[in-house]
ZAMARGU-4260 file (C-alpha; in steps of 0.2 Angstrom, whole numbers, plus 5000, padded with zeros to 4 digits):
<rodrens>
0) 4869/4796/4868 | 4865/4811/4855 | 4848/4801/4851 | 4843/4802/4871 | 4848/4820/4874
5) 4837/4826/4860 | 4824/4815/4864 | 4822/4825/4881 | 4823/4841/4871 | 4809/4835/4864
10) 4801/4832/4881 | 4806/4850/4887 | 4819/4842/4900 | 4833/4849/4891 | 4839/4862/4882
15) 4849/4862/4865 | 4862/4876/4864 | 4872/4873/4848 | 4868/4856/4843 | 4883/4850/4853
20) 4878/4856/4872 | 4864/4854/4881 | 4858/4858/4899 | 4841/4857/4911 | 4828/4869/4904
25) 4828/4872/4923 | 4836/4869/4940 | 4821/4862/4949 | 4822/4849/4936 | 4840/4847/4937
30) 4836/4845/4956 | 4823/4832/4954 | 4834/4819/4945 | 4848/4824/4955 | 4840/4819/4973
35) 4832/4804/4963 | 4851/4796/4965 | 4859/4787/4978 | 4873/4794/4985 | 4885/4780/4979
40) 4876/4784/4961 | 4879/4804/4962 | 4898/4799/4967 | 4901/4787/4953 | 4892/4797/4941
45) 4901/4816/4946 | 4917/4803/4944 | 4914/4796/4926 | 4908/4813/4918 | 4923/4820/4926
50) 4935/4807/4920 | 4926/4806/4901 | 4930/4829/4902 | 4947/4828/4910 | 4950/4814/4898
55) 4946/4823/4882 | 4953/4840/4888 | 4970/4830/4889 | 4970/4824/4873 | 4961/4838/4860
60) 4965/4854/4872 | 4976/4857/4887 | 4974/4874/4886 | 4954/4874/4888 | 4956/4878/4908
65) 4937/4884/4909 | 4933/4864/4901 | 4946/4858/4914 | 4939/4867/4929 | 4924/4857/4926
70) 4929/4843/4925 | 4942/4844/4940 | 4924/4850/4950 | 4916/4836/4944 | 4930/4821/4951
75) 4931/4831/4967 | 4912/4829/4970 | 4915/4811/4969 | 4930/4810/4981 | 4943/4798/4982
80) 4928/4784/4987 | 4921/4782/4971 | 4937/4777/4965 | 4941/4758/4961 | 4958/4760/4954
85) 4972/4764/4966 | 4982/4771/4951 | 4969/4783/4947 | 4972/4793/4965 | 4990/4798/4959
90) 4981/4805/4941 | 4967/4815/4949 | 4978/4823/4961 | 4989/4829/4948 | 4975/4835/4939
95) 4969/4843/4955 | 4988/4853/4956 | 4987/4858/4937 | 4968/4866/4940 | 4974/4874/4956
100) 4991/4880/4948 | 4979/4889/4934 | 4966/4896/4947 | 4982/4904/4956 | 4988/4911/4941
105) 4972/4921/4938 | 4972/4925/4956 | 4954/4916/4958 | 4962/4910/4978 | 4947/4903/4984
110) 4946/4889/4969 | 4965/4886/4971 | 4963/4881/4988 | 4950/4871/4985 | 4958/4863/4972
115) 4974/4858/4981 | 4965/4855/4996 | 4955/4841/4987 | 4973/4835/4977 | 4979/4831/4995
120) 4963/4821/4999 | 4965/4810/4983 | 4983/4806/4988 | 4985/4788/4997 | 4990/4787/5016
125) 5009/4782/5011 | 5012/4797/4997 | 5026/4805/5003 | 5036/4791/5002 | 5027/4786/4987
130) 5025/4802/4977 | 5035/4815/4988 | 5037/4830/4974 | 5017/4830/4971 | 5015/4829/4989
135) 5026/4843/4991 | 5021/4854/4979 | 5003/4851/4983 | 5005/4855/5002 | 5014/4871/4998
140) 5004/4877/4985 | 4989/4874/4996 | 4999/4885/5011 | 5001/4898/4997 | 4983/4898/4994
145) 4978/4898/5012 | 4989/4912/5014 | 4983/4924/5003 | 4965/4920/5008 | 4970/4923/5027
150) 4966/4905/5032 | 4979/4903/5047 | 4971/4889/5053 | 4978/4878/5037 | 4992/4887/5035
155) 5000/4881/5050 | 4991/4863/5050 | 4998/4861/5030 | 5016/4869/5036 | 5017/4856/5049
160) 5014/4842/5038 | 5029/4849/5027 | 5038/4850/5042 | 5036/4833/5046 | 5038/4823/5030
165) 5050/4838/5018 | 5068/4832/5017 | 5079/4846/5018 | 5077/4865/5022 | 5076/4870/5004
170) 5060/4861/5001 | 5052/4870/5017 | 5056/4888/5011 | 5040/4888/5000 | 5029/4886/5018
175) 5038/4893/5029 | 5039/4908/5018 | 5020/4908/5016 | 5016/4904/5035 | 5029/4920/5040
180) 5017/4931/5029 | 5003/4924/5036 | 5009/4932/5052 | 5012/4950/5043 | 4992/4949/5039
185) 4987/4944/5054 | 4997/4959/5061 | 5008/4946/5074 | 5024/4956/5068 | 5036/4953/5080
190) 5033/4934/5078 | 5034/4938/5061 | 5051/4946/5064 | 5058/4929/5072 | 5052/4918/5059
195) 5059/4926/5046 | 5077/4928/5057 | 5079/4912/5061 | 5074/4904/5044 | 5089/4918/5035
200) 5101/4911/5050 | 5098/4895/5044 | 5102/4898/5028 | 5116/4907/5033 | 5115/4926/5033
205) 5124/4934/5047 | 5107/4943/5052 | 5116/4954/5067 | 5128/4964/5055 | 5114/4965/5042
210) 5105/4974/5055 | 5117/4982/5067 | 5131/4987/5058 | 5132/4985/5038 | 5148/4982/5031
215) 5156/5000/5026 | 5164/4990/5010 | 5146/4986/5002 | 5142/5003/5004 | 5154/5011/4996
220) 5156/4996/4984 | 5135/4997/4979 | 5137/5017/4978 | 5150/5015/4967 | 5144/5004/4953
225) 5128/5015/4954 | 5138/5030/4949 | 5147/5020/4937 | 5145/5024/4918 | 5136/5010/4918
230) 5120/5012/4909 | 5102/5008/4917 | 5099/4994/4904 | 5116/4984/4912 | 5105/4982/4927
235) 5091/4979/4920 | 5097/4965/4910 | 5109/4956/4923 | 5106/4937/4921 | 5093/4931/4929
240) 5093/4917/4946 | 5083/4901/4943 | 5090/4896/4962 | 5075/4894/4972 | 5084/4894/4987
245) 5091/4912/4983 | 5072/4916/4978 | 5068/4911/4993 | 5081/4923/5001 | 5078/4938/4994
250) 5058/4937/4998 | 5061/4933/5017 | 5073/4949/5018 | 5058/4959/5008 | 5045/4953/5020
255) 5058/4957/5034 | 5059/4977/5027 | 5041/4978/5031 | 5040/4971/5048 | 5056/4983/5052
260) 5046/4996/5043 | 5033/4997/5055 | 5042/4992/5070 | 5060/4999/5068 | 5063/5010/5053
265) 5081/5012/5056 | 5085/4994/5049 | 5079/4996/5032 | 5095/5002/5027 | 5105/4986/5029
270) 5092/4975/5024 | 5090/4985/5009 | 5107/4985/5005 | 5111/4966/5007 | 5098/4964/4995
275) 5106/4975/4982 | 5122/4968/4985 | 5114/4951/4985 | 5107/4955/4968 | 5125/4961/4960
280) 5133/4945/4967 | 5119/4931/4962 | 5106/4940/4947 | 5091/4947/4946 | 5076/4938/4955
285) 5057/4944/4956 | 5061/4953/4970 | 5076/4963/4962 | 5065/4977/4960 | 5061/4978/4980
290) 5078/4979/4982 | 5083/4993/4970 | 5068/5002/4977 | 5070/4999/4996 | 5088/5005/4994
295) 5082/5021/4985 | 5071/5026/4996 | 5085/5025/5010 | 5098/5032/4999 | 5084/5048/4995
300) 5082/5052/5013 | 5099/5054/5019 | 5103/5066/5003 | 5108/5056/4989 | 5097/5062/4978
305) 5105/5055/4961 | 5109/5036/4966 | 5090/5038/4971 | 5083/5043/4956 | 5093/5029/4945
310) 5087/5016/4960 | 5068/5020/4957 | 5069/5022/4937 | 5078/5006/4938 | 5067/4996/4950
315) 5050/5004/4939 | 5059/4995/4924 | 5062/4980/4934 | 5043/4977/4940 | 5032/4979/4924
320) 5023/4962/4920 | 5028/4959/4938 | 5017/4952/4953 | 5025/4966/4963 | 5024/4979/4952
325) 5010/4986/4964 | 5022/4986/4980 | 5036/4995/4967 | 5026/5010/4962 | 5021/5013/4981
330) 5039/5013/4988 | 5046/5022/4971 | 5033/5037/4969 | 5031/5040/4985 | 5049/5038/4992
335) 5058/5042/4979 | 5049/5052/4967 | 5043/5066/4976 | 5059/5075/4975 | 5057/5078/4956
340) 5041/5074/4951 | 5025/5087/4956 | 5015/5077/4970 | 4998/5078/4956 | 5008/5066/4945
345) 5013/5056/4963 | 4995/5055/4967 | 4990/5048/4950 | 5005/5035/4950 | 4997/5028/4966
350) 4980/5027/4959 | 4990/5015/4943 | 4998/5006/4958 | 4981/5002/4966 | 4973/4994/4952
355) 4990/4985/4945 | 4986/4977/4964 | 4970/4973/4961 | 4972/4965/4943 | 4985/4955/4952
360) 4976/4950/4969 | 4991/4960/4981 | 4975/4968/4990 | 4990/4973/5002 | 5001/4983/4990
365) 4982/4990/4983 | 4978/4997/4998 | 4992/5005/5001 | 4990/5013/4984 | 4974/5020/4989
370) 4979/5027/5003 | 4994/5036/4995 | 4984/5041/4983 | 4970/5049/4993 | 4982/5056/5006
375) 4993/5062/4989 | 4977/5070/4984 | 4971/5079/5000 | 4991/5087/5003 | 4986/5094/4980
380) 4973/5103/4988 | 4958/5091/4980 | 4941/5097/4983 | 4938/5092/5001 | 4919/5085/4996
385) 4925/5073/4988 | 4937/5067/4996 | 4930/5064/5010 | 4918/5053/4999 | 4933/5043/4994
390) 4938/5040/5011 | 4920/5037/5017 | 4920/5020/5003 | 4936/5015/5005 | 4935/5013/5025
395) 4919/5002/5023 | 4926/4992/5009 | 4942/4988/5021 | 4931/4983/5034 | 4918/4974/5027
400) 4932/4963/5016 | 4942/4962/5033 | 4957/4971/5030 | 4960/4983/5041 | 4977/4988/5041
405) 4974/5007/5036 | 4957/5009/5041 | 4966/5020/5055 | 4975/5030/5043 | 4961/5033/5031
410) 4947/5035/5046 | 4959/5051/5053 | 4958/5060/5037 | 4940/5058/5034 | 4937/5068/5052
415) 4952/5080/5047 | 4942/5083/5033 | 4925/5083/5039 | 4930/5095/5051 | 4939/5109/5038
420) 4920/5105/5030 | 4911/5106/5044 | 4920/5116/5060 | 4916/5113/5079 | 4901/5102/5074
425) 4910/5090/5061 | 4905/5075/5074 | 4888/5078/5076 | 4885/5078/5056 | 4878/5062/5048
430) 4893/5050/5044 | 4893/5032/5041 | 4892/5022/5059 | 4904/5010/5052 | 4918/5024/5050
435) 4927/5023/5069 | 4926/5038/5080 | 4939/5050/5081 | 4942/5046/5099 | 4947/5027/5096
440) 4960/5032/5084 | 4969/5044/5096 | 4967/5034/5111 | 4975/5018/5104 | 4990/5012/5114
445) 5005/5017/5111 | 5011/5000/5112 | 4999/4995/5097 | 5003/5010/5087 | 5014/5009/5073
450) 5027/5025/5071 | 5021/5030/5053 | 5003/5032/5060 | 5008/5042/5079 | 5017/5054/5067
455) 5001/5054/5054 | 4991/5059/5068 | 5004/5072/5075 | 5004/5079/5057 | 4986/5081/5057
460) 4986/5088/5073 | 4997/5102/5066 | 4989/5105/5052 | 4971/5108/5062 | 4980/5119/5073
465) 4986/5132/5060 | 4969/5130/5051 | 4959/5133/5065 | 4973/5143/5074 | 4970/5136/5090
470) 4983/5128/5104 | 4997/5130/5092 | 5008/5130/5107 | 5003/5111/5110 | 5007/5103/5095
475) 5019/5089/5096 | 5034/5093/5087 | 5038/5082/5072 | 5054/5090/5066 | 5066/5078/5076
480) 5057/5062/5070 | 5057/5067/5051 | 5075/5075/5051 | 5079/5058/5058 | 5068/5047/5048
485) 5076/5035/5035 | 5060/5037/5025 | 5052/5053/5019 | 5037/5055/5007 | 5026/5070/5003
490) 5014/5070/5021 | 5031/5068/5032 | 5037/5084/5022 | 5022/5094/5023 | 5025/5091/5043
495) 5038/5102/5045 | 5030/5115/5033 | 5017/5116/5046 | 5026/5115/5058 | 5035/5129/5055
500) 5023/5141/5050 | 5016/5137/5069 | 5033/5140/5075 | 5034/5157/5068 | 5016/5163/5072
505) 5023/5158/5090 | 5037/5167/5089 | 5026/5183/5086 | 5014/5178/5103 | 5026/5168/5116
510) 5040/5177/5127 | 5051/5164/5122 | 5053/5172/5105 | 5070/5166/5101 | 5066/5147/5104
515) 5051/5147/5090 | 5062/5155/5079 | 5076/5144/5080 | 5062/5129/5078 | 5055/5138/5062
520) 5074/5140/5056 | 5078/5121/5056 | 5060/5117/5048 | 5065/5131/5032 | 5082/5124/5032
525) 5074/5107/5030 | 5063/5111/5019 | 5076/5121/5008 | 5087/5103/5005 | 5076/5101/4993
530) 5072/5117/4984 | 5077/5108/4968 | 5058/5103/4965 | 5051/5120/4963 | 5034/5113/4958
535) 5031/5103/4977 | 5041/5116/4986 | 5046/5133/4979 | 5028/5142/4987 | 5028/5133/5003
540) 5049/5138/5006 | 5045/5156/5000 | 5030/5156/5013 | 5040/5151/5027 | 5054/5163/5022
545) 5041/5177/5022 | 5036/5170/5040 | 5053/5171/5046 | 5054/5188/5039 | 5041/5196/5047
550) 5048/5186/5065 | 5062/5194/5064 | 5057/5213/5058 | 5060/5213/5040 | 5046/5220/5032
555) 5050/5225/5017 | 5056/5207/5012 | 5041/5199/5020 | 5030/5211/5009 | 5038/5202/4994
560) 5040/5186/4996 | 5022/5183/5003 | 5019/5190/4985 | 5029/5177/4979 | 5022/5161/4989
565) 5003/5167/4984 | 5011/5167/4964 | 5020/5151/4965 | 5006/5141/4975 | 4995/5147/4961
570) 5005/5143/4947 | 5008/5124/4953 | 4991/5123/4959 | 4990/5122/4977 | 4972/5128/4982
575) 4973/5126/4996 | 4989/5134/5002 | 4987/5149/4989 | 4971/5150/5003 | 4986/5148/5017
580) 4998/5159/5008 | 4983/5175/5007 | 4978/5174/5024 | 4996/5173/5030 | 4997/5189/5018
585) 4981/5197/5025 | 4985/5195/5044 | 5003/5202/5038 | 4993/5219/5033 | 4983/5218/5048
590) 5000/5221/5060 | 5005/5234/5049 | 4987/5241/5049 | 4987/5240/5032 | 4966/5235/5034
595) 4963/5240/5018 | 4975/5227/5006 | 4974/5213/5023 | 4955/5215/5018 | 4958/5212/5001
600) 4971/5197/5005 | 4958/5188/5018 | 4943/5188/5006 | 4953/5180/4990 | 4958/5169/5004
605) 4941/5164/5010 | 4936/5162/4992 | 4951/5151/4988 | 4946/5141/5005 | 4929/5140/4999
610) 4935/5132/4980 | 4945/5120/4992 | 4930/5115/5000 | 4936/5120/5016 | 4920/5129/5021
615) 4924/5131/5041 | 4939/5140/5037 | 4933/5153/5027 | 4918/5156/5039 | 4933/5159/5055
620) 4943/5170/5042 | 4924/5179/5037 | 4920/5179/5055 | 4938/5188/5056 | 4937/5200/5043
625) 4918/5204/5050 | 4925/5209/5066 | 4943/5218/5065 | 4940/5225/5047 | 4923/5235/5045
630) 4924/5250/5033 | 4924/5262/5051 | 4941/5256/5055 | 4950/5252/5039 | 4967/5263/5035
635) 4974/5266/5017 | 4989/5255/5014
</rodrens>
């Protein structure tokens, strides 16, 4: 064979490499002697050089996958015809599931499919009596694989077959697992929903109290071991559960907190806390670290601050080398964190979060990163340009890969930002046509709406308003649905800090004085539960408590602590609401005609607008200043 190869080096038909391989000088001549075969020849020949490279990887190196994968391609293009021993189907359908089983590791989906998809067409017309564990694990690993390459066709026509054939419910939790998911992507939620119910009653969960009414004893039992003296590292080091079944389990109730998370937030708090509890009574699991962080984020919103903090620390440690390591850092940083971390380090966490899911193919959990971290960014008072840059990419790289899930999200802050860039006519500046308009984000049904994107756009709505000062009086109020919410993060928030300073400013213009007050009140006594974090929060609470006292008449007090906002938003570096905290300072000035210092005040803020990159702003607050505060009609403070 050596003497024929180098023969046909000699003849410039091949290539020598190293002495040991050797390939077509060039493809037309690869073609050539290809099409020169039959197609019974091609098949047998793709078959024998696959058997001689499988055969020799198996016995000198198992572990050289690259060598493998060619020689897996190579039976596959001769198919189960070329094939004269029956014994040999059982062998190359293996092979198939080991090549497949690699590809899957390395997130490589579309190879993994195809490699279990061609295992299954090697196996023989009676193979699940015959070899019922390969057909098994084949089938499921293909749904896998179909799955993540949101193939629902063969998701459901390979979950049917393991329906048929599997032999008890244990063995169908892989698939049914995988075609529940498939659902999620595909956005059909509420079928999703009762998947995932009546698989967990089957398996024995009493779904309606885990829901409804979560047992009063596991919450105080859960809280108190979590106060314990026992140290982080115990958890951290329970023993861990090889029970698929309960693997199983604890993945269909973390699948279940998303579905509830979009469709009814209230229910993440007993889901949350059977998983917990579920964990403390059967071991750790590679879901363990959802759990911890699901529970923490509940257990942060309604106030518990330190059980909160140890659940995030302790599902972080959980997750590293973990597949959902991603989907950790979203739910920990941003639900969790934010209460003692400053929102710059939040918004850089996010960014490690979106590309741990991409090294790990969770395009789901990496998308979501993004988003965090771009919205993270814009509430840090980022340069605007860019910014908007970012969510210019990242909405025509969601579409054109067909994920679409925060397309919505993302497209609203790029036209909330173009407009702070642009003013009136942000929509008649040259944008990319794939970006969706304005108007088909807004207009979306409230049937089709999720909650946490009606209140995004609620929050935007307010946050336009007092930048623009325009129809402050018709905002939608937010403050019930975030004082309620079982879930806060930094953008819910910065809601009621908006909302509040439009709730004083309307105090100071509407005859029903006292009722905007009372509004502004609830949103600074919200905001002031958690003072604690100076850096997020000390300058926007001393702005709002300047606000109320300017309402209510006290000058002197206002005089100082707009003083104090405008220090601390600078010290923790908030651009953009140093730029809030001077025009706030300025239009102060102006009602106490002191034109002079509200001069000084509304040009540091134009300028501070400006570094922002909200150039419409400053040009409103110039066109003010312009107007109301010439040198004719200034007075001395």
């Amino acid at each position: 064979l050596d003497a024929i190869f180098r023969s046909l080096v000699q003849r410039s038909y091949l290539t020598d490499n190293d002495s040991t391989r050797f390939r077509f000088a060039h493809d037309r001549i690869h073609q050539a002697a290809y099409t020169m075969m039959s197609k019974k020849q091609q098949r047998d020949d793709h078959m024998k050089i696959g058997l001689a490279i499988c055969r020799y990887v198996l016995e000198y190196n198992e572990n050289d996958y690259d060598m493998m994968f060619i020689g897996v391609n190579q039976l596959n293009q001769g198919g189960p015809d070329a094939l004269s021993d029956e014994r040999q189907h059982f062998t190359i359908a293996q092979l198939n599931l080991k090549a497949g089983q690699r590809a899957l590791a390395l997130t490589d989906f579309p190879s993994a499919f195809s490699f279990f998809d061609h295992g299954i067409k090697f196996l023989r017309p009676d193979y699940w009596k015959i070899h019922y564990q390969l057909s098994l694990t084949l089938f499921s690993a293909a749904v896998e694989s179909a799955c993540a390459l949101s193939d629902a066709t063969h998701v459901t026509s390979f979950t049917e077959v393991v329906l048929k054939h599997s032999q008890c419910l244990e063995d169908r939790l892989a698939v049914l697992y995988f075609a529940v998911k498939s659902l999620k992507k595909a956005k059909r939620l509420l079928a999703c929903r009762d998947g995932i119910l009546r698989v967990l009653e089957q398996m024995g969960e009493d779904t309606f109290n885990v829901l409804a009414t979560p047992p009063a004893e596991d919450i105080h039992n859960t809280n108190d071991l979590l106060t314990s003296t026992m140290t982080d590292d115990f958890f951290i080091h329970m023993c861990q559960c090889s029970q698929k079944s309960f693997i199983f389990l604890m993945r269909f109730y973390h699948e279940l907190v998303y579905v509830y998370y979009v469709i009814d937030p209230t229910r993440i708090f007993g889901i949350s806390l059977r998983m917990v509890v579920l964990t403390f009574q059967n071991g750790l699991t590679d879901t363990s670290s959802l759990a911890f962080a699901y529970y923490g984020m509940e257990v942060t919103a309604k106030g518990n601050l330190m059980i909160g903090n140890r659940l995030g620390t302790i599902a972080l440690r959980l997750s590293e080398n973990s597949k959902y390591i991603s989907n950790v850092i979203a739910v920990v940083k941003q639900y969790i964190s934010w209460v003692s971390e400053p929102f710059h380090a939040i918004a850089e966490s996010n960014l490690v979060g979106f590309h741990a899911g991409n090294r790990i193919g969770d395009e789901f959990s990496s998308s979501l990163n993004y988003y965090l971290h771009t919205t993270t960014c814009f509430l840090c008072g980022k340069n605007l340009s860019v910014l908007k840059e970012v969510c210019s990419a990242e909405i025509v790289r969601l579409i054109e890969n067909k994920h679409k899930w925060f397309v919505p999200s993302f497209s609203m802050l790029y036209w909330v930002i173009a407009e702070l860039i642009d003013g009136s006519d942000f929509q008649s500046t040259n944008h990319n046509p794939l970006i969706p308009c304005e108007q088909s984000i807004v207009t979306i049904p409230a049937n089709a709406m999720h909650g946490s994107l009606e209140l995004f756009l609620d929050i935007c709505k307010l946050m336009r308003s007092l930048f623009f000062r325009r129809d402050m009086d018709k905002c939608v109020s937010v403050l019930d649905r975030i004082m309620a919410a079982c879930q806060l993060r930094p953008l819910t928030i910065i809601g009621v800090f908006f909302e509040g300073l439009i709730s004083f400013e309307m105090a100071r213009k509407a005859s029903d004085s006292m009722k905007w007050i009372s509004n502004g009140e609830i949103a600074l006594t919200f905001m002031k539960k958690w003072e604690s974090s100076k850096w997020n929060f000390e300058n926007k609470i001393k702005l709002l408590e300047a606000e109320r006292m300017r309402s209510l008449g006290f000058f002197d007090l206002a005089t100082k602590l707009y003083q104090e906002a405008i220090l601390s938003s600078e010290k923790h570096k908030f651009v953009h609401e140093h730029a809030i905290s001077l025009e706030m300072q300025g239009l102060f000035f102006v009602s106490r005609k002191f034109n002079d210092d509200a001069k000084i005040s509304l040009e540091k803020s134009v300028k501070f607008h400006k570094t922002w990159g909200a150039n419409a702003v400053a040009k409103r607050i110039e066109t003010y200043v312009t107007k109301h505060l010439t040198n004719g009609n200034s007075t001395e403070s």
